[in-house]
C-alpha beads as a LAMMPS data file, in Angstrom:
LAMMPS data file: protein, C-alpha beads

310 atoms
309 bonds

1 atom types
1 bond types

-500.0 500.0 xlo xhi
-500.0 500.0 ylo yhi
-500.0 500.0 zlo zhi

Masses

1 110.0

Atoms # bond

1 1 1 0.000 0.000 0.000
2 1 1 1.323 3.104 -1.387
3 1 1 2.041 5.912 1.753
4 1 1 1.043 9.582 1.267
5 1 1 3.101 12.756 1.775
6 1 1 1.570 16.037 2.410
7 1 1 3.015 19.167 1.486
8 1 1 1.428 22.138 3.379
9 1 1 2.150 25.658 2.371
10 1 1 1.233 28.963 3.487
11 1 1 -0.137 31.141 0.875
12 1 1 -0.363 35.084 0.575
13 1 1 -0.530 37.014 -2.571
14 1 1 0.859 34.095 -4.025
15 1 1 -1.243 34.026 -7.331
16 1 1 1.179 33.810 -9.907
17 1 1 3.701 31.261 -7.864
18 1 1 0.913 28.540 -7.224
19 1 1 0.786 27.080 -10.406
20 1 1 4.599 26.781 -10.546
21 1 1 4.429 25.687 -7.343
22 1 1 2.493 22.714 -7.657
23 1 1 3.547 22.013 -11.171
24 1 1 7.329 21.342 -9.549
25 1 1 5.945 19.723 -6.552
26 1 1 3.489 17.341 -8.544
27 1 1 7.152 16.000 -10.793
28 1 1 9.059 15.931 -7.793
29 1 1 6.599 13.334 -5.819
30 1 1 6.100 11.481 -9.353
31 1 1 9.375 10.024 -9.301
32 1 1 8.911 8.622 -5.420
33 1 1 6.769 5.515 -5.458
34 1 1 4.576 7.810 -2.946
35 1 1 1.092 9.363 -3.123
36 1 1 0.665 13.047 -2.554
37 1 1 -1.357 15.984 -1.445
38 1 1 -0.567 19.379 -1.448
39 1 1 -2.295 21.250 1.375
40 1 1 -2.291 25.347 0.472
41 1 1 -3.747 27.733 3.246
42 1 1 -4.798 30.881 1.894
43 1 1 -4.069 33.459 4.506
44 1 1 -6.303 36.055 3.820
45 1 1 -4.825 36.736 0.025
46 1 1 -6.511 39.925 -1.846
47 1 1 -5.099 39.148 -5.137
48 1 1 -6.808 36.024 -7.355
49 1 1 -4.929 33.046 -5.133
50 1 1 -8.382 31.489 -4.497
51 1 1 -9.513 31.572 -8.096
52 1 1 -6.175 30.361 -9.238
53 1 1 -6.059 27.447 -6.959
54 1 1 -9.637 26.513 -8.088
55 1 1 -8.627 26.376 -11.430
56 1 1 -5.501 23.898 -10.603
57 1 1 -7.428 21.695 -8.391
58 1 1 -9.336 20.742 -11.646
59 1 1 -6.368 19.580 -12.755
60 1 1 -4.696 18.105 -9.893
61 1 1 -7.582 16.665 -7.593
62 1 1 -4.666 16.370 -5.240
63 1 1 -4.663 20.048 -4.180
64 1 1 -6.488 20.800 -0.981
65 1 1 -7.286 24.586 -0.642
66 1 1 -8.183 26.544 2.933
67 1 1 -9.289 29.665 2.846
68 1 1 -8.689 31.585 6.305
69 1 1 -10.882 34.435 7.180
70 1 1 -8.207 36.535 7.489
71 1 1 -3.956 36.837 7.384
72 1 1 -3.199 35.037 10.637
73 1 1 0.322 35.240 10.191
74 1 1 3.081 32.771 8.987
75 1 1 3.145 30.495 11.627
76 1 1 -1.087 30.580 11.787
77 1 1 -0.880 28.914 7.714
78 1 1 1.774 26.533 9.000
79 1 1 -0.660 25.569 12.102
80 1 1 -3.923 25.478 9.407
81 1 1 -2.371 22.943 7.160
82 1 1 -0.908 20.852 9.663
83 1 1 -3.991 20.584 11.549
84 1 1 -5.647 19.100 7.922
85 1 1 -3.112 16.974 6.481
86 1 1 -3.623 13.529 5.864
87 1 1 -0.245 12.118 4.792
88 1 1 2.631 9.870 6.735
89 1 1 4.635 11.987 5.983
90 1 1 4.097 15.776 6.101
91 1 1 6.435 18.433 4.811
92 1 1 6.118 22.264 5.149
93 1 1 7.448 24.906 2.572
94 1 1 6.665 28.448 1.448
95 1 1 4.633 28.962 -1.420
96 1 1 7.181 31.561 -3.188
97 1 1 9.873 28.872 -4.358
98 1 1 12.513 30.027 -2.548
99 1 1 11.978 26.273 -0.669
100 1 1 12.460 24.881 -3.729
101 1 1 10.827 21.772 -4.399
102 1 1 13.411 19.641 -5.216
103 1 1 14.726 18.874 -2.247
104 1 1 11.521 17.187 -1.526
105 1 1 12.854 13.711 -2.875
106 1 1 16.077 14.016 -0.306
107 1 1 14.228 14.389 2.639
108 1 1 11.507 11.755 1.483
109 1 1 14.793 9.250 1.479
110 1 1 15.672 10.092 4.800
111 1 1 12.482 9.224 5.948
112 1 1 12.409 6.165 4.444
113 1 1 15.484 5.198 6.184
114 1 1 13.977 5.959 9.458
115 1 1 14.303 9.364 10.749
116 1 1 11.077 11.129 12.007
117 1 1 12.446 15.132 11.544
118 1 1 14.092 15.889 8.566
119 1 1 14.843 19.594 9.192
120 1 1 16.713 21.810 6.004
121 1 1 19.230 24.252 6.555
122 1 1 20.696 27.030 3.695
123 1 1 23.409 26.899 1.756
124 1 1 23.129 30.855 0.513
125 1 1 21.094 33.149 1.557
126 1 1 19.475 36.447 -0.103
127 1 1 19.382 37.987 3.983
128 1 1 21.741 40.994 4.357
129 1 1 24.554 40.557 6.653
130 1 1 22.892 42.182 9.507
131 1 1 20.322 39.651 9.360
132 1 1 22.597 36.834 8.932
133 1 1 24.276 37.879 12.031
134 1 1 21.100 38.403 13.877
135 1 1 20.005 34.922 12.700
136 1 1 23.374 32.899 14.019
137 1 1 23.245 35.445 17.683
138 1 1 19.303 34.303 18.127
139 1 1 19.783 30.940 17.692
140 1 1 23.379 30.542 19.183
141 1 1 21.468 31.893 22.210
142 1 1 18.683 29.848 22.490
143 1 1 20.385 26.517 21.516
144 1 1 22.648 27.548 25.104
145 1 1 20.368 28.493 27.311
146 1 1 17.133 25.833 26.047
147 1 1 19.842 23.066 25.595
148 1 1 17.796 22.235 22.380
149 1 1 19.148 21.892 18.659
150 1 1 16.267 24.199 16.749
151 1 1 15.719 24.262 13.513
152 1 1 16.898 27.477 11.425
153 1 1 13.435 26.986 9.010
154 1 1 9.930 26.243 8.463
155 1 1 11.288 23.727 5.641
156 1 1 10.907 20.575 7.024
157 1 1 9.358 17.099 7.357
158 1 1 7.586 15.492 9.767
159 1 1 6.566 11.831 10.272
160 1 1 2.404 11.240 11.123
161 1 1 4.208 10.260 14.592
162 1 1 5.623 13.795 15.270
163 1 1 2.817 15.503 13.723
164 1 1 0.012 13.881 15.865
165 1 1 2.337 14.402 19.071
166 1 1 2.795 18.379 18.065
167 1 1 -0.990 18.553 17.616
168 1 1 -1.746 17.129 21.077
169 1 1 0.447 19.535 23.123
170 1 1 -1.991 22.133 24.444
171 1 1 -0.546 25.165 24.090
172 1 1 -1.792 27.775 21.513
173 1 1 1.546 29.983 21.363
174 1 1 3.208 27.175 19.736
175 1 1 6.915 28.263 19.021
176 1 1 7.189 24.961 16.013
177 1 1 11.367 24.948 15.632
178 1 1 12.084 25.044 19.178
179 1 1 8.652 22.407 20.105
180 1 1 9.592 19.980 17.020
181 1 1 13.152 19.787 18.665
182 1 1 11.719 19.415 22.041
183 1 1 9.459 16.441 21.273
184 1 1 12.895 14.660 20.600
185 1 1 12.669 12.053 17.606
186 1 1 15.660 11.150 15.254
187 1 1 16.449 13.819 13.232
188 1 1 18.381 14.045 10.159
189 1 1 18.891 17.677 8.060
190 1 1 19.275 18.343 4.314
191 1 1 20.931 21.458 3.094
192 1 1 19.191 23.519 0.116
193 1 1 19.821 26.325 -2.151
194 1 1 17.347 29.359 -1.510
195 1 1 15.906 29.396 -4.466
196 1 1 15.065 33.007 -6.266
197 1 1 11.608 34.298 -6.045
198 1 1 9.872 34.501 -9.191
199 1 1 7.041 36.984 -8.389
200 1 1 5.887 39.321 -5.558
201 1 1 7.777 39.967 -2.492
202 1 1 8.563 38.291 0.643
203 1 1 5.335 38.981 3.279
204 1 1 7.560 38.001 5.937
205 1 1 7.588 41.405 8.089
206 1 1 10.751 42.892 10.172
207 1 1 7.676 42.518 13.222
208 1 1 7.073 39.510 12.328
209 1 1 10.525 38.173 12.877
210 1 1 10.655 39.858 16.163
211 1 1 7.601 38.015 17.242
212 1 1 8.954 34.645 16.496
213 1 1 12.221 35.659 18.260
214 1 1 10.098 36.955 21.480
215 1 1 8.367 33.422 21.502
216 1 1 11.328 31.571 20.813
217 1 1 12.843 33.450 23.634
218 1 1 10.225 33.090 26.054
219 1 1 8.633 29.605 25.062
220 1 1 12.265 27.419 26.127
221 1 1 13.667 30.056 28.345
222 1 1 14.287 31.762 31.316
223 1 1 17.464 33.156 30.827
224 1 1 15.984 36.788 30.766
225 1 1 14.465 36.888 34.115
226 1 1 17.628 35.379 35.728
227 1 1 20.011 37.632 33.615
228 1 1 17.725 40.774 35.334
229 1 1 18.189 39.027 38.666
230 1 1 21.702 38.772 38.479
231 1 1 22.414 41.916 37.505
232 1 1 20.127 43.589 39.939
233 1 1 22.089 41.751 42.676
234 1 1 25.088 42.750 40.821
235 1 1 23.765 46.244 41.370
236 1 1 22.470 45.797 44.855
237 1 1 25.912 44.910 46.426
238 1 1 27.809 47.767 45.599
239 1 1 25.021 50.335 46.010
240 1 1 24.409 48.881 49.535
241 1 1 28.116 49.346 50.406
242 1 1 28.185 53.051 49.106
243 1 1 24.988 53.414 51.044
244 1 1 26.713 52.158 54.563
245 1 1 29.820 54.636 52.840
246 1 1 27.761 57.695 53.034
247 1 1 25.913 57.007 56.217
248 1 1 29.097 56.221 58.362
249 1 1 30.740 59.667 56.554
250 1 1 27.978 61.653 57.228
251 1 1 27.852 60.282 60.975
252 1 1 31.205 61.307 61.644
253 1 1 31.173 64.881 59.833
254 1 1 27.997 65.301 62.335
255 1 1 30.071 63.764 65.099
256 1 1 32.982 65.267 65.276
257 1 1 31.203 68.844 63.883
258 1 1 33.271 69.289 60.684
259 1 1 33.302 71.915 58.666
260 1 1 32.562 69.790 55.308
261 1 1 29.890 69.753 53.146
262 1 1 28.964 67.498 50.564
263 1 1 29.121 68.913 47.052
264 1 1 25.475 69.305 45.495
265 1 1 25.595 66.557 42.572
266 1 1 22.687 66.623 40.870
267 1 1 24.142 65.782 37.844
268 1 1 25.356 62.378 39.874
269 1 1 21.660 62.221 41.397
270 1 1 20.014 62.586 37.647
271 1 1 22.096 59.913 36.203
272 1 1 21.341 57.766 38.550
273 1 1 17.480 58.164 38.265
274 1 1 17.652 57.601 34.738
275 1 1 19.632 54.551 34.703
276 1 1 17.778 52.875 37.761
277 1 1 14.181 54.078 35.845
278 1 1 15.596 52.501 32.779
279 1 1 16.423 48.957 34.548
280 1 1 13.221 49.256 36.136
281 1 1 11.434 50.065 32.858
282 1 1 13.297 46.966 31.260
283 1 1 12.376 44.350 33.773
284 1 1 9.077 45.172 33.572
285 1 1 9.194 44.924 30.047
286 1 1 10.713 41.375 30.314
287 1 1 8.164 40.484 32.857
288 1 1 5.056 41.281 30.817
289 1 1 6.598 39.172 28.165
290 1 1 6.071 35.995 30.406
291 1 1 2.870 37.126 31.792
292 1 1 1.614 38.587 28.105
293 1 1 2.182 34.676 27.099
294 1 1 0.279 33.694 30.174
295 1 1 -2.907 36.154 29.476
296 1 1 -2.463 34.512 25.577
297 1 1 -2.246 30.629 26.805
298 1 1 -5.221 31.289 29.700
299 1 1 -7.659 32.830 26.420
300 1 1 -7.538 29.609 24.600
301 1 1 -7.808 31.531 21.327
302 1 1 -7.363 29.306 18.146
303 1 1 -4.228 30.210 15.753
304 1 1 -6.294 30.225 12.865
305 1 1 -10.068 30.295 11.584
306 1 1 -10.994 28.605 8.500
307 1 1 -13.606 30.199 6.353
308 1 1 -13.956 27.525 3.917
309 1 1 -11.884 24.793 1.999
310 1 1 -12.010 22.751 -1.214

Bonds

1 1 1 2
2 1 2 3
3 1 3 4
4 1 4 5
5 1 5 6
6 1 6 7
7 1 7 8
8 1 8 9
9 1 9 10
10 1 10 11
11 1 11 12
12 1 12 13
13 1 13 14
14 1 14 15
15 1 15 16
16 1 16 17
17 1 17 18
18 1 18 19
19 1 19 20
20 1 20 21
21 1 21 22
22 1 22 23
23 1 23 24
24 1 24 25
25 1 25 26
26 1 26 27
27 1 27 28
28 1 28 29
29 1 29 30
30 1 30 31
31 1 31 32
32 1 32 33
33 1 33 34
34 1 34 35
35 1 35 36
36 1 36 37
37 1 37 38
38 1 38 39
39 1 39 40
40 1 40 41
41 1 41 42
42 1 42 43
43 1 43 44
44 1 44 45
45 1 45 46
46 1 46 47
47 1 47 48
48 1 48 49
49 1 49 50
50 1 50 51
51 1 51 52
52 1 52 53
53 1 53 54
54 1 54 55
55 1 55 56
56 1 56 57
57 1 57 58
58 1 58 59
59 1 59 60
60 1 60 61
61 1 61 62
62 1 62 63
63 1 63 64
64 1 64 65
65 1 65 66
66 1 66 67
67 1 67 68
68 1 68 69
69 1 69 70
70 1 70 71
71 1 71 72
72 1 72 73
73 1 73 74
74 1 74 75
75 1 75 76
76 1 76 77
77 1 77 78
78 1 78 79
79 1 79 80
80 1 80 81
81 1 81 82
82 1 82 83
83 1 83 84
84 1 84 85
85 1 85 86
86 1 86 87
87 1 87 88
88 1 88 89
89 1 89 90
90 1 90 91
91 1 91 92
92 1 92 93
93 1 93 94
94 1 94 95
95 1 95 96
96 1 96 97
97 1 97 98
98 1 98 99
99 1 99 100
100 1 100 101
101 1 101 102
102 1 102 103
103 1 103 104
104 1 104 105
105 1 105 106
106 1 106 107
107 1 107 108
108 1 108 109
109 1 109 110
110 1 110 111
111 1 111 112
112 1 112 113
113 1 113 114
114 1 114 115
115 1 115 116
116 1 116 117
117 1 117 118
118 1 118 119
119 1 119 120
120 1 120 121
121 1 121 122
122 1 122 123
123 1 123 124
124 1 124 125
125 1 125 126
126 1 126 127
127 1 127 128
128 1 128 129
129 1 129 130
130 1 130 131
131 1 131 132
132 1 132 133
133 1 133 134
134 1 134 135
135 1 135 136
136 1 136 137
137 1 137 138
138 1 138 139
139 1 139 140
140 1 140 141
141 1 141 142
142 1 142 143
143 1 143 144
144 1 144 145
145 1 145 146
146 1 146 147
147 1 147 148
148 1 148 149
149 1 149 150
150 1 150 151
151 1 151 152
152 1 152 153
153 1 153 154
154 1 154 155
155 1 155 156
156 1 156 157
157 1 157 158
158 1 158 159
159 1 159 160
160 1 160 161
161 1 161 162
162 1 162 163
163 1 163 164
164 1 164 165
165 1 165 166
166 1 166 167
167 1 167 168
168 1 168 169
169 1 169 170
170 1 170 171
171 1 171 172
172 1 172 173
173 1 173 174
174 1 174 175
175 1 175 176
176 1 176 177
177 1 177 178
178 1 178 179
179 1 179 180
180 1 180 181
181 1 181 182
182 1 182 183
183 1 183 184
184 1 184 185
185 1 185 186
186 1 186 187
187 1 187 188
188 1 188 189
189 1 189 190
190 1 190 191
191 1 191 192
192 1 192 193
193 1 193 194
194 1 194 195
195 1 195 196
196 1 196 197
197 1 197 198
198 1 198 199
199 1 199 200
200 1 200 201
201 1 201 202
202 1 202 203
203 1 203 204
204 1 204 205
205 1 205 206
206 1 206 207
207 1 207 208
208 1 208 209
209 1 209 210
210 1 210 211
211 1 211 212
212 1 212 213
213 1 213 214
214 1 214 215
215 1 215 216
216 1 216 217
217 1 217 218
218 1 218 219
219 1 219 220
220 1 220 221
221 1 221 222
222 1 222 223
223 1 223 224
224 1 224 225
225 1 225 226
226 1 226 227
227 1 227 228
228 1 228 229
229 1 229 230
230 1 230 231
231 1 231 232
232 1 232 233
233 1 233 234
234 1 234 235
235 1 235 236
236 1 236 237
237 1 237 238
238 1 238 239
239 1 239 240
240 1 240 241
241 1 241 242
242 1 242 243
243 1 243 244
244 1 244 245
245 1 245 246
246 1 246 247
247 1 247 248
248 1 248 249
249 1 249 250
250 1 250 251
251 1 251 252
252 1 252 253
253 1 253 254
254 1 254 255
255 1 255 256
256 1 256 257
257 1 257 258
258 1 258 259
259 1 259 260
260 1 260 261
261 1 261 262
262 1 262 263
263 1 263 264
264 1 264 265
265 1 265 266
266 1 266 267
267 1 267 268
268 1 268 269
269 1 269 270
270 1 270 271
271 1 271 272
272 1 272 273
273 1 273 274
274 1 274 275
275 1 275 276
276 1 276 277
277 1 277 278
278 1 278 279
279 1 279 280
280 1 280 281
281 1 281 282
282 1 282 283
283 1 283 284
284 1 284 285
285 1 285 286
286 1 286 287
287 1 287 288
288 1 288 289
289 1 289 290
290 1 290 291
291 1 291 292
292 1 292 293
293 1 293 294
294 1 294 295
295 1 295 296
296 1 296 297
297 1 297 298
298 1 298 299
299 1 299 300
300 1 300 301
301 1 301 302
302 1 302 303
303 1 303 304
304 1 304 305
305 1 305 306
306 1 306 307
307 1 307 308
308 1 308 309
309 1 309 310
């Protein structure tokens, strides 16, 4: 009995990349000795993506559409189609081609020969250098402090095993490259060329990629709060000793009625304000991260809505 592989991709604005899309995906899968579905999730497009996708589902019965109500982000599409795929294997991809399809087959193979996460990792990349950097800092970071090996992209397949195991958990901020690591199965990764994009440009926000980091950060780590507690302690001892300082000084000036006063430093007084207001200010900032995630996980609010599918 032939085994099915779903390919799930996000789709916004994507019109003119679907039927390119599919097209490579659909000669890819014909050389395995698999069958195939290809899961798209419409998130919220304004352009023709649903009429296009109509139009190559009559000739490829194996295209499932979803049409969300609205754009619930990246990682809402992911969470859409992986909550409606049907295959043994599933593998997510973006719908602009710069996954390119062909590396489909070598991570299909690895499957076959037993591991349950094939995650992909670049070759090139089109970022800038700043983002590069910002890339290898973020996850450098979280790979120390979680003790996890995440996954640098959304390019990946999962066995029916994993998938069914990352449904069940019950949270709704679901952070997938750190969870997917977390779950622990045998993973394997294949590298790929980023493949140029053909039409449209990349929806994939500067805020966007902050949000991810902030729930990478504060789904498999602590490390903030306890970096703000060390360094408040790292503040508190010296400031309590220059507090004892001024008291014994000022006792003994008093004491022995000295003729000394202390210079006015208010420039000393205003710095200080600042920088203490500022710490302040930050660990509060950090704190309504965690509790931010709380007030999201305690609503019970679904990732995505489905308006219809095909």
């Amino acid at each position: 009995m032939k085994k099915k592989i779903s390919i799930v991709c996000p789709a916004l604005n994507e019109e003119k990349n679907l039927p390119l899309l599919c097209q490579r995906i659909q000669q890819v899968i014909s050389s395995t000795p698999h069958d195939y579905e290809i899961v798209i999730a419409d998130n919220g497009s304004s352009d023709n993506s649903i009429t296009v996708l109509k139009e190559i589902q009559k000739k490829q019965p194996q295209v499932k559409i979803l049409e969300l109500t609205r754009n619930f982000g990246h990682q809402g599409g992911i969470l859409a189609g992986l909550a409606n795929a049907t295959g043994n294997a599933v593998i997510t991809m973006d719908a602009d081609l710069q996954h390119p399809p062909e590396t489909i087959a070598p991570m299909i193979k690895l499957w076959e020969q037993g591991f349950m996460v094939v995650n992909s990792e670049k070759e090139n990349s089109h970022s800038t250098p700043f983002r590069k950097f910002m890339d290898k800092l973020f996850y450098s970071l979280m790979e120390h402090y979680a003790d996890l090996e995440f996954g640098h992209s959304d390019f990946r397949l999962l066995d029916r095993q994993v998938l069914d195991k990352f449904n069940s958990l019950p949270e709704t901020e679901k952070f997938m490259r750190g969870l997917i690591s977390w779950l622990g199965f045998k993973t394997a990764i294949v590298k790929y060329k980023v493949g140029d994009r053909m039409y449209g440009v990349s929806k994939y926000t500067a805020k966007q990629l902050w949000d991810l980091a902030l729930n990478g950060i504060t789904s498999f780590s602590l490390a903030p709060l306890r970096m703000m507690f060390t360094f408040g302690v790292m503040i508190f001892i010296p400031s309590f000793f220059y507090l004892v300082y001024l008291l014994t000084l000022s006792f003994l000036i008093d004491y022995f009625k000295m003729d000394f006063k202390f210079p006015p430093g208010w420039a000393t007084i205003t710095v200080t304000i600042i920088f203490f207001g500022s710490v302040q200010m930050l660990s509060i900032g950090i704190l309504g991260e965690y509790i931010g995630r709380i007030y999201s996980e305690v609503k019970r609010r679904p990732k995505f809505i489905i308006k219809d599918s095909y």
